[in-house]
TIVO-419455 format. One record per atom (N, C-alpha, C, O): residue in one letter; x, y, z. Coordinates in steps of 0.1 Angstrom, whole numbers, plus 5000, padded with zeros to 4 digits. Layout:
AXYZ;...
END
This chain:
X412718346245;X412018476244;X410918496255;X410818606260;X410118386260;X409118366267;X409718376282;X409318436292;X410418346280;X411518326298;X411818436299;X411518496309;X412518526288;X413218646292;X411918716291;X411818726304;X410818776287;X409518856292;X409118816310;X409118896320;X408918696309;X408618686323;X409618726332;X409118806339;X410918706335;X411918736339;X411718876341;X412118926352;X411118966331;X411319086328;X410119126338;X410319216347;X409019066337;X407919106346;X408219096364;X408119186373;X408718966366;X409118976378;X410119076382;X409919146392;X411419106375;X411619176383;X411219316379;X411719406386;X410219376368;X409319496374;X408819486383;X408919576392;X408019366387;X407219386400;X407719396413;X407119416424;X409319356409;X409919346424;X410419496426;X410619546437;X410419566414;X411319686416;X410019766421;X410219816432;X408519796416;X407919856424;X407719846434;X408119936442;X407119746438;X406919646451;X408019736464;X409219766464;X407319756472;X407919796489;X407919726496;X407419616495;X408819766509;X409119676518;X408219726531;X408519836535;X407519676535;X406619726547;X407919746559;X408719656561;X407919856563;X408919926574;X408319916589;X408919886600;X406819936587;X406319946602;X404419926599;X403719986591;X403819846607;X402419816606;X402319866622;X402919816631;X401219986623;X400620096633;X399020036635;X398420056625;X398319996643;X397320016647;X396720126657;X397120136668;X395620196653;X395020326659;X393720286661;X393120206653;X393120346674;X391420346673;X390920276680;X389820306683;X391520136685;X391020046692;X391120046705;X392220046710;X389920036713;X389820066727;X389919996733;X390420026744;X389419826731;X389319716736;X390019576734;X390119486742;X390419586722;X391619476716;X393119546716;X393319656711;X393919476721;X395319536721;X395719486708;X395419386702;X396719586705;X397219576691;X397719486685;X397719456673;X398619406700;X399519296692;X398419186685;X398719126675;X397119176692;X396119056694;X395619096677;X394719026672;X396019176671;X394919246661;X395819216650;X395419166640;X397619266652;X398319186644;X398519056642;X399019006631;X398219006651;X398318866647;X397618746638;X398018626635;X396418826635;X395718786623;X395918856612;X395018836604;X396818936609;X397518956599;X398418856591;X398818766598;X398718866578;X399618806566;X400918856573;X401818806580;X400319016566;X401619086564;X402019166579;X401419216589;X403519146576;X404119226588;X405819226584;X406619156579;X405519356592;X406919446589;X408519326582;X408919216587;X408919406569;X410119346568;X409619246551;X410219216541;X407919246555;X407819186542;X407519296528;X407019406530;X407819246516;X407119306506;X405219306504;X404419216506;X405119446501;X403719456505;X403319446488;X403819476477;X402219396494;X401119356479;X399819376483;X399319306493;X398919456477;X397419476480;X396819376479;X395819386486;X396919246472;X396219156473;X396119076492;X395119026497;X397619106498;X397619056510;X396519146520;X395519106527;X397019286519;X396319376527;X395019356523;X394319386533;X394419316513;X393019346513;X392319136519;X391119096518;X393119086522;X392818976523;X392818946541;X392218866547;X394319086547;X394119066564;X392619146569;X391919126580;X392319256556;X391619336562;X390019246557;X389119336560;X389319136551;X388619076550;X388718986563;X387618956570;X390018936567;X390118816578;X389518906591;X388418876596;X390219006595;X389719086608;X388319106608;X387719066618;X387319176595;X385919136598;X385619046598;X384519046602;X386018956594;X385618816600;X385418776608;X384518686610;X386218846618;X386318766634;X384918846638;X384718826650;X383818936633;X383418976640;X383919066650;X383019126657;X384919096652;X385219246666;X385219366659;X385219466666;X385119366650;X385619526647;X384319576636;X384019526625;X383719666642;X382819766633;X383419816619;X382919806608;X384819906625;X385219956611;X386519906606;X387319826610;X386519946600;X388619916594;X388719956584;X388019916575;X389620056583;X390420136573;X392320156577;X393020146587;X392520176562;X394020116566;X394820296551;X394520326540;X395520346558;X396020426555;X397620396552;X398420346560;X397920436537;X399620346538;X400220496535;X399620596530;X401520486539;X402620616539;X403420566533;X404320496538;X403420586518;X404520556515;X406320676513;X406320806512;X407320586514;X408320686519;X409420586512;X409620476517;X410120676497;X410620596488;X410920446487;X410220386478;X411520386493;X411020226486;X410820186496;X411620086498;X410020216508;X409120136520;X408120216520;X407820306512;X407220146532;X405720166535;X405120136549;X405120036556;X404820266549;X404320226566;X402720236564;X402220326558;X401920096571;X400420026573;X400020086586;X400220026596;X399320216585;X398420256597;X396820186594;X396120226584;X396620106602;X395320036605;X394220116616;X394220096628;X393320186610;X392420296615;X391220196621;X390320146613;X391120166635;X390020026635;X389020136643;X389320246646;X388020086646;X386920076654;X386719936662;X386219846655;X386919906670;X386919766675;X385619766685;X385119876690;X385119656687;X383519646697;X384019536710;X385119486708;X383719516718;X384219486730;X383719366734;X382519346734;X385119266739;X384719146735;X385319126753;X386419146759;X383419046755;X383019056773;X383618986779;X384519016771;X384218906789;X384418786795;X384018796805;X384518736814;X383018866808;X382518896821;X381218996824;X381319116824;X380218956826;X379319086829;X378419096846;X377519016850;X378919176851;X378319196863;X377319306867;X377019386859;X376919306878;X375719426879;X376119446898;X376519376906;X375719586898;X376219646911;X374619746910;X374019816902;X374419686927;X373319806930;X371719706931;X370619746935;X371919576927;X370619506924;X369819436936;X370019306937;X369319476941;X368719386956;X367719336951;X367919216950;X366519366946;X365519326945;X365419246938;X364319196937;X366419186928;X366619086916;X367919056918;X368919126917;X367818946920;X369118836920;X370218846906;X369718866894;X371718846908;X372318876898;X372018746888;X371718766876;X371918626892;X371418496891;X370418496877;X370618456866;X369018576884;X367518596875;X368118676862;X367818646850;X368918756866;X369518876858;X370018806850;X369618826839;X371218696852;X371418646837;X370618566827;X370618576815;X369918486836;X368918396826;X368118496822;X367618466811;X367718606826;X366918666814;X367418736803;X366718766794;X368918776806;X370018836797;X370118686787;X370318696775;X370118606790;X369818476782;X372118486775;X372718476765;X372318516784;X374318486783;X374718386774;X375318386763;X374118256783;X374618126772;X374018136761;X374918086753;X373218166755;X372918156739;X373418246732;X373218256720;X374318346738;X374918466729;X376418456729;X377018566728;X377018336731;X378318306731;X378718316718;X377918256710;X379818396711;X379818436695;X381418326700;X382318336709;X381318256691;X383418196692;X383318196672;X382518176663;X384818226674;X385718226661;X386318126657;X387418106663;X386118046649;X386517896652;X387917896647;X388317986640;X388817776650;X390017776649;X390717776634;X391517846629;X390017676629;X390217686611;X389717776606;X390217776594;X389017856608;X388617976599;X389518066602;X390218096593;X389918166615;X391318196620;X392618166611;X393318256607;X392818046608;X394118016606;X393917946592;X394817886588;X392517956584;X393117936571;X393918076564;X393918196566;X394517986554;X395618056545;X396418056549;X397418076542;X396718046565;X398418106570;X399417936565;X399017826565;X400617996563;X401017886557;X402017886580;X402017976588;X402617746582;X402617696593;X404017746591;X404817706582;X404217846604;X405517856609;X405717876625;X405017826632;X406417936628;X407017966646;X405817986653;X405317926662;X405218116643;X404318226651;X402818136652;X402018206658;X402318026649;X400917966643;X400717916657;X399517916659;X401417876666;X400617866679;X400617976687;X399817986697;X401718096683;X400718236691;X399218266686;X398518326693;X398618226673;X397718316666;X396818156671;X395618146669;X397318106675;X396217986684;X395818026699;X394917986707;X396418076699;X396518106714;X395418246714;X394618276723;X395818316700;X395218456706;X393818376703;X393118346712;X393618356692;X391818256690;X391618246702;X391018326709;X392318126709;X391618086720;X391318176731;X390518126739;X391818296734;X391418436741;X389718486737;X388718496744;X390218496724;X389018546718;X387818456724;X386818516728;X388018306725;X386818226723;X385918256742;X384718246745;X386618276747;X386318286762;X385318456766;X384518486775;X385618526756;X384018636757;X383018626742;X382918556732;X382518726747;X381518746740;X381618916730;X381719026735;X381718886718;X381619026714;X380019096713;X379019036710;X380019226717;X379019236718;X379019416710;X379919496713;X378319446703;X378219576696;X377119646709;X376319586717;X377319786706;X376519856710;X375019866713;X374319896723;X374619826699;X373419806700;X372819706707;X371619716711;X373719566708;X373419426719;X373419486734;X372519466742;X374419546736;X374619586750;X372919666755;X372419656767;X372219726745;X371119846752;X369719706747;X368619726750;X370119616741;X369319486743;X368719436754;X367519426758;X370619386764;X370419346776;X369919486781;X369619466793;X369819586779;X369519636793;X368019636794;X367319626804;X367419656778;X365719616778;X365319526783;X364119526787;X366419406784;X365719246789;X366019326808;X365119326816;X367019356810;X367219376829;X365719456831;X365019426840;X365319556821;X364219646825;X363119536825;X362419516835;X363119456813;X361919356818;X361919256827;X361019166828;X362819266833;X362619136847;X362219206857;X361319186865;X363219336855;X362419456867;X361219446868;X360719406878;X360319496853;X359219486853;X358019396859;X357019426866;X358919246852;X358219176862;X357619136874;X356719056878;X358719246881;X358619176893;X357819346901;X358019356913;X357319426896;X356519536895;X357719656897;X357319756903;X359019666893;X359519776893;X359619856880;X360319806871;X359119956877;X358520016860;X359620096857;X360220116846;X360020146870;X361220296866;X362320266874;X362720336884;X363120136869;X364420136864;X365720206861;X365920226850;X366620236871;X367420366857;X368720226857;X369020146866;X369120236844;X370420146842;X371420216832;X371420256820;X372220206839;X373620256826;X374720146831;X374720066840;X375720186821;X376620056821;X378120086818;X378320196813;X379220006821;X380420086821;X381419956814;X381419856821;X382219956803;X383119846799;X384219916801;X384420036798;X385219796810;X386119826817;X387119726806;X386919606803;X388319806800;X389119676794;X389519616803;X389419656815;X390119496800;X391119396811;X392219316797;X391819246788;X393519346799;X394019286786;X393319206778;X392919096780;X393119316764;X392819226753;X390919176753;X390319136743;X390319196766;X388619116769;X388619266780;X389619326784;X387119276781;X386519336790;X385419336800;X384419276798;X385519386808;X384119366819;X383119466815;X383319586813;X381819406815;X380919476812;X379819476825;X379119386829;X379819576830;X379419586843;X378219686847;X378519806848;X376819646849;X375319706846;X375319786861;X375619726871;X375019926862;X375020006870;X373219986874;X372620046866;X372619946882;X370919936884;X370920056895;X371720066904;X370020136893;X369220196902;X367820176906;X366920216900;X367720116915;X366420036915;X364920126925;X365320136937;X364220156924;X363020236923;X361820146937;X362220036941;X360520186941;X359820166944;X358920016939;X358120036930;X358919926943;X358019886935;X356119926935;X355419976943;X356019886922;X354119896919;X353219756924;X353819666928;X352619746924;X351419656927;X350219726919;X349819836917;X349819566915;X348119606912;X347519586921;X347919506930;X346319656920;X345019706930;X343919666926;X343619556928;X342819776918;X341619666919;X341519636903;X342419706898;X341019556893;X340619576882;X339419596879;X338619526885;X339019666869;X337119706872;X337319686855;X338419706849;X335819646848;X335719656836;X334919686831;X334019626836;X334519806818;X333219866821;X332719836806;X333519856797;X331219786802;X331019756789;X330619606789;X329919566780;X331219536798;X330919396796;X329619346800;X329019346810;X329419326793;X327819296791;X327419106790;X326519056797;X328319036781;X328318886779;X328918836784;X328718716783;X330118866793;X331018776802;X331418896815;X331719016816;X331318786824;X331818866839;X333318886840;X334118866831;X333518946851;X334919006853;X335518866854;X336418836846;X335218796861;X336218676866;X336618626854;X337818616851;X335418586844;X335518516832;X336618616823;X337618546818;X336718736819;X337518786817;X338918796825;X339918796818;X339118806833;X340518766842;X341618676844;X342818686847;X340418536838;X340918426834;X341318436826;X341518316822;X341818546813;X342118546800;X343518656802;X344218696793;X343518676817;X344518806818;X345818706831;X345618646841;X347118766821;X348318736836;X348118856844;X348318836856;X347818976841;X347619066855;X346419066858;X345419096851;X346719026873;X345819056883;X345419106898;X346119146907;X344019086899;X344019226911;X344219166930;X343719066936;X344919276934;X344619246948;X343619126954;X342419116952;X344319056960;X343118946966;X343618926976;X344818956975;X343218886993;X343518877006;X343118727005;X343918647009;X341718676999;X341018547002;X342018436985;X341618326985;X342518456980;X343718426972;X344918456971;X345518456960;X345518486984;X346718546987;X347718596974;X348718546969;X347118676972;X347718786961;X347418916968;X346518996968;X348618896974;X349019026984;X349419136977;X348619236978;X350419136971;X351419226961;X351719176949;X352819166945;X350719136942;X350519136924;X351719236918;X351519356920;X352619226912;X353219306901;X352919346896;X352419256889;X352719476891;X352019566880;X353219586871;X354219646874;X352919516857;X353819526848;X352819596835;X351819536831;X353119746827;X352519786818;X352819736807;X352019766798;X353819646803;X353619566790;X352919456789;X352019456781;X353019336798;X352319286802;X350719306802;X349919236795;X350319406811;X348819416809;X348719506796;X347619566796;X349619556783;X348819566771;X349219426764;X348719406753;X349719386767;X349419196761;X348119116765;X347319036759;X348119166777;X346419146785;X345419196777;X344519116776;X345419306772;X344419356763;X344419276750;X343419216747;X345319266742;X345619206729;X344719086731;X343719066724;X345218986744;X344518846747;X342918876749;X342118796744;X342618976755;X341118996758;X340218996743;X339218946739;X341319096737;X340919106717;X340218986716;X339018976716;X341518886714;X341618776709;X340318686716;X339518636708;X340118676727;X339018586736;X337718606730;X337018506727;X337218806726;X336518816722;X336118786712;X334918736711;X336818816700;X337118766690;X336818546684;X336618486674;X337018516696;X336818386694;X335818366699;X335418256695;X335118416706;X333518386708;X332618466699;X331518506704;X332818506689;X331818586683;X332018696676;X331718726665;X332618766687;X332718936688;X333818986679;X334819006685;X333619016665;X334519086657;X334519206659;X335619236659;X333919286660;X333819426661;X334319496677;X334219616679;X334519426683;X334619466701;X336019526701;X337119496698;X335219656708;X336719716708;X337619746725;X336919796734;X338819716727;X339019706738;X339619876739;X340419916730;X339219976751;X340120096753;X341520046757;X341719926762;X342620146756;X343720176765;X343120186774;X342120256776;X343920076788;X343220076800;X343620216813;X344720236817;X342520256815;X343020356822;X343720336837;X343120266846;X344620376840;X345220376853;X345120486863;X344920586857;X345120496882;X345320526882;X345820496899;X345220406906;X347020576905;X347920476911;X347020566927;X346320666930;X347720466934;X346620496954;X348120406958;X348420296956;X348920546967;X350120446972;X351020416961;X351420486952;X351320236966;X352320156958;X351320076949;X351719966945;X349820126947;X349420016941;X349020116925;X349220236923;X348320016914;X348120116905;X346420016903;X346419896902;X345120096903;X344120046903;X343520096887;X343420216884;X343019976877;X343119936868;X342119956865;X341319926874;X341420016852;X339719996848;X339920006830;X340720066824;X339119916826;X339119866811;X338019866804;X337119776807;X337919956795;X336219996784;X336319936775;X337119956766;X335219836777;X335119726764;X333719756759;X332819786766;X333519746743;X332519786732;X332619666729;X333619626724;X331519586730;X331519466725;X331319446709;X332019376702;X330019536706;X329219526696;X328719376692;X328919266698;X328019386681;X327519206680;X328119096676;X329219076670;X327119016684;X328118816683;X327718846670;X326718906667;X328718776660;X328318696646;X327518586648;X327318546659;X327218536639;X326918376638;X327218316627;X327618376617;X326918156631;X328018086612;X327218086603;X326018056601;X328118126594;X327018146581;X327218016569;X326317936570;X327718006562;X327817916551;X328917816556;X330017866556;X329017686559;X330317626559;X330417516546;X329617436542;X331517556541;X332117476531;X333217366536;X334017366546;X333017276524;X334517186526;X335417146512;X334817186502;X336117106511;X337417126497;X338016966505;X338116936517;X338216886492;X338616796492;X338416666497;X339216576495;X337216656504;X336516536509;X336316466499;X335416516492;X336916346495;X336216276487;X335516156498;X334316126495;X336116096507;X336215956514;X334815996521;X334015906522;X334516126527;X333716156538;X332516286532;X333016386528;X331316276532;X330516386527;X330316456538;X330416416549;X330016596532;X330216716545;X329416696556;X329816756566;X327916616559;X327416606570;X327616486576;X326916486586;X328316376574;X329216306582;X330616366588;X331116336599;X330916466580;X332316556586;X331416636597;X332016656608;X330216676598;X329816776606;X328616706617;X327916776626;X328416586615;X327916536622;X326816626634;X326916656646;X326116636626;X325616766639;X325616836647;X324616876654;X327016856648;X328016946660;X327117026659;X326316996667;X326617146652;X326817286653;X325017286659;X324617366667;X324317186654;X323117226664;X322617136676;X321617156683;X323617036676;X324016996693;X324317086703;X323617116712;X325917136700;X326317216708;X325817336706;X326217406716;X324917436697;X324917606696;X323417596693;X323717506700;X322417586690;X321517596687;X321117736681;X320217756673;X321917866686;X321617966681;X322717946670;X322518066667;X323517906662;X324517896658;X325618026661;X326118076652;X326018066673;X326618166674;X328518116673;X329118036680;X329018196661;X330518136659;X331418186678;X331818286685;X331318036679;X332618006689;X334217916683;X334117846673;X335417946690;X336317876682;X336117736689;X336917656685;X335317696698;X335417586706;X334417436696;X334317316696;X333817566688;X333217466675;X334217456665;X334417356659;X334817536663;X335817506652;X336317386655;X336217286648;X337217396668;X337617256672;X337317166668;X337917086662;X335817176673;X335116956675;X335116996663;X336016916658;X334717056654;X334817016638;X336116976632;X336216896623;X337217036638;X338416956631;X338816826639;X339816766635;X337916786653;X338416726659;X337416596649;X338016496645;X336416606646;X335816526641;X336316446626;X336316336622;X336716576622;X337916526606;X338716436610;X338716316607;X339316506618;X340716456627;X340516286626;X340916206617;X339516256638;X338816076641;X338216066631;X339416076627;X337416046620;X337116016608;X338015986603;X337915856603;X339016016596;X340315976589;X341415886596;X342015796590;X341415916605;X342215836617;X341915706621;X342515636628;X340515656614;X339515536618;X339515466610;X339215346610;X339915546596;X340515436583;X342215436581;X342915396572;X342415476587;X344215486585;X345415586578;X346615576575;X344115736576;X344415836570;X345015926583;X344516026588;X346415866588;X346515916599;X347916056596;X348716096604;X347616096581;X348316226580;X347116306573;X347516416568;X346316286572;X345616386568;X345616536583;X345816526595;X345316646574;X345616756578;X344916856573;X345116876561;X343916986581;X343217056573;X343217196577;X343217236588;X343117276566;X343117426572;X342117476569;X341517436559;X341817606578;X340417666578;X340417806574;X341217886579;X339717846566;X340118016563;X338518036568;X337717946564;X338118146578;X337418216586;X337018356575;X338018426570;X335718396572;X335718486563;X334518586568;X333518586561;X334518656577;X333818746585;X332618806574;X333018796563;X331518856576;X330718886565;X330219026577;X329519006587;X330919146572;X330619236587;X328719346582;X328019426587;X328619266569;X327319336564;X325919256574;X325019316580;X326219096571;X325019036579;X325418956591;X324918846594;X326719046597;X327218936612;X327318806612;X326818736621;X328018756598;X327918636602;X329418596598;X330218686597;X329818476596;X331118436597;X331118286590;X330918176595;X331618316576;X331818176566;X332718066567;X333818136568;X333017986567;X334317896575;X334117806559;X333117746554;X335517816556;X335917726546;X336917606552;X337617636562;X336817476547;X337517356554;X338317306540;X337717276529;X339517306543;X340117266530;X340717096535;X341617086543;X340317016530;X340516916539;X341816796528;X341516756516;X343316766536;X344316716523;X344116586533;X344416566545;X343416496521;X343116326528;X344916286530;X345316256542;X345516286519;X346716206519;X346216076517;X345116076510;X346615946521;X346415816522;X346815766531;X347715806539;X345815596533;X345815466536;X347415456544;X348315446535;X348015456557;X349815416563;X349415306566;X348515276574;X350115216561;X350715046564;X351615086573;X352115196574;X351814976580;X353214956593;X354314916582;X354114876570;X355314926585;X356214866579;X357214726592;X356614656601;X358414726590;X358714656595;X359114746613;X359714856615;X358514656623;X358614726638;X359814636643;X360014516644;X360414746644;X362214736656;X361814786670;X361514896673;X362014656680;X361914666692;X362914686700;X363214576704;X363814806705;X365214856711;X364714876729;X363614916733;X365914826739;X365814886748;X365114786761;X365114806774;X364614696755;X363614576762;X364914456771;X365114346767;X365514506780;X366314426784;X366014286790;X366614186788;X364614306799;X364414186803;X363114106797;X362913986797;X362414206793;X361114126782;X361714136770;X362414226766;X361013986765;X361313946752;X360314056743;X359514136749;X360614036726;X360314086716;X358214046719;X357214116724;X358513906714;X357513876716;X356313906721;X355413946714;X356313896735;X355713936746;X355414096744;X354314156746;X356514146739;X355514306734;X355114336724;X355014456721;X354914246718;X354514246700;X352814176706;X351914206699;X352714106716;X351614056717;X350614166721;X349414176718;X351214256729;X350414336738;X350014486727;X349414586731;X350414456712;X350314586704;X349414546696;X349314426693;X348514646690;X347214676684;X347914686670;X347214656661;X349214726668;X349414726654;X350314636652;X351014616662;X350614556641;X351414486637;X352214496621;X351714566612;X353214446620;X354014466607;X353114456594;X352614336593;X352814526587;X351914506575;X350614566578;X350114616568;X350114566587;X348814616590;X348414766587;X349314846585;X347214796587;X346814946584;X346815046598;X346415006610;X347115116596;X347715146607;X346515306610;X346515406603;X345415266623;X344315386626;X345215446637;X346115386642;X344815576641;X344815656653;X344615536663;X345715486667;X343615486667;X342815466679;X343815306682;X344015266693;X344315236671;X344815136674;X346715176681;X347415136690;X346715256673;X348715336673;X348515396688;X349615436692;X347615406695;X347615496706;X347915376717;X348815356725;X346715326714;X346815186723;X347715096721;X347515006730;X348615076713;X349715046712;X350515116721;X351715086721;
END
């Protein structure tokens, strides 16, 4: 009874079940069709089952090429024709640029950074599920096509062209025009960068107004753009405008580490003479802080005025917060722990601004860890000195406690 139900089921399902008559691909600009069937199950002649179709049309996004995929079936009494509705994205083997003098096609790739955007389809993932017949070294073959570009979506392509505008930039050209043209070539395409390339800019003078506690130079040294010089042959400086508002951010930051929380830097004004663009920057310092309470968290081994060893009225006497004291203060943890063999201890600082009485709280959270023994030392690579002979010349030995000052000199 159990045989004849099943019996009965199979051949229901054979009697619904169609025969795929024809599989149609539409829509795709850049993959040729056959390349697209061939990571298909199904194809013409076989009985179609949704389980298959929804399993070619999982494998194809897989590979990464294709944006969309929709698949439209006609059925026409006991066959079925599979129109495959794709979107496909265009997979590169080539990208070139026409029109670029002033930048090497060369610079142009490494900053397109090519080699790290190699996308490959690996071979087993491709060809799992297919059971092995005639066709399994064509569908090796097409992989291996695939593996030789790069697919790249739309939105990657106008990536590179922000990275081509920033090399331009660098090198002082601001206004750039680039558009771009993918050429198929069976199956892969050329993607080929149209540059129109512009005047270049130069910086001219930089002037800064407001600075009151540090000179220009001293601020300049905190800046990559800079000005016209004849007696430092900076002839034609590049004027890049992202660049010099990263310049500003860094000036923030400089200020900010000597004291000045409140200093406010303007948008710098420009304004251009010729091919140069001459530069002026309104800085509001407002007041240095100074240190106000320092705490510490977890010293047991060390009490806080051995941790502080009178850095702060050695070096500042006004106590005014610089980050160059923060340093020796952790450089000091640092060697204290390091001089007993606490050579993972590790500490972090939370900085707690007090904008009521200008001053600036520094908490030290200090994790001792413990005491590192050596363990056993493997000497590799010593072809013509013995073990020995460099075991003699080392400050640490197998078992020993192991300080900074001795591991170094080792």
């Amino acid at each position: 009874m159990k045989k004849l139900i099943l019996l009965l089921l199979i051949f229901i399902s054979l009697g619904f079940s169609q025969t795929i008559s024809k599989i149609e691909v539409i829509g795709n600009k850049y993959i040729q069709s056959s390349l697209i069937k061939g990571f298909m199950k199904l194809h013409p002649g076989m009985q179609f089952f949704q389980t298959l179709l929804d399993e070619d049309i999982k494998r194809l996004y897989e590979t990464g090429y294709f944006k969309n995929i929709a698949v439209k079936e006609v059925k026409k009494d006991d066959h079925i024709e599979l129109i495959y509705i794709v979107q496909d994205l265009p997979i590169i083997y080539r990208i070139e640029f026409k029109g670029n003098k002033r930048v090497s096609s060369e610079d142009l790739s490494k900053k397109l950074g090519i080699e790290t955007e190699v996308g490959k389809f690996g071979l087993n993932q491709a060809t799992r599920g297919l059971t092995p017949s005639s066709s399994i070294n064509e569908k090796i073959e097409i992989v291996k096509q695939f593996q030789l570009g790069k697919v790249l979506s739309e939105e990657q392509i106008h990536e590179l062209i922000n990275r081509i505008k920033k090399a331009y930039e660098e090198s002082g050209y601001s206004d750039v025009g680039i558009s771009y043209k993918i050429i198929p070539v069976k199956g892969a395409s050329r993607l080929v960068f149209y540059i129109k390339e512009t005047k270049p800019t130069y910086v001219g003078d930089i002037n800064f107004k407001g600075n009151h506690t540090f000179s220009d130079g001293r601020l300049l040294d905190h800046m990559k753009t800079q000005p016209f010089s004849l007696l430092a042959f900076r002839w034609h400086p590049p004027f890049n405008k992202n660049v010099l508002m990263d310049d500003i951010k860094g000036l923030k930051k400089f200020y900010e580490d000597e004291g000045f929380f409140e200093a406010e830097i303007e948008k710098p004004i420009l304004k251009k003479s010729g091919d140069r663009v001459n530069i002026t920057i309104k800085i509001k310092e407002g007041p240095r802080y100074k240190i106000g309470k320092i705490t510490f968290k977890g010293n047991k081994m060390y009490s806080e005025d051995e941790l502080l060893d009178k850095i702060i009225q050695h070096r500042d006497s006004k106590r005014y917060y610089k980050k160059s004291i923060i340093k020796l203060i952790e450089k000091r943890i640092y060697d204290k722990y390091g001089e007993v063999g606490f050579i993972n201890e590790y500490t972090s600082i939370k900085k707690d601004p007090d904008f009521k009485n200008k001053t600036v709280n520094l908490s030290f959270h200090v994790y001792e860890g413990g005491p590192v023994y050596a363990g056993a030392i493997h000497i590799r690579g010593n072809y013509e000195t013995r073990d020995y002979v460099i075991r003699r010349e080392m400050r640490v030995q197998e078992y020993d406690l192991i300080t900074r000052h001795e591991l170094s000199r080792s």
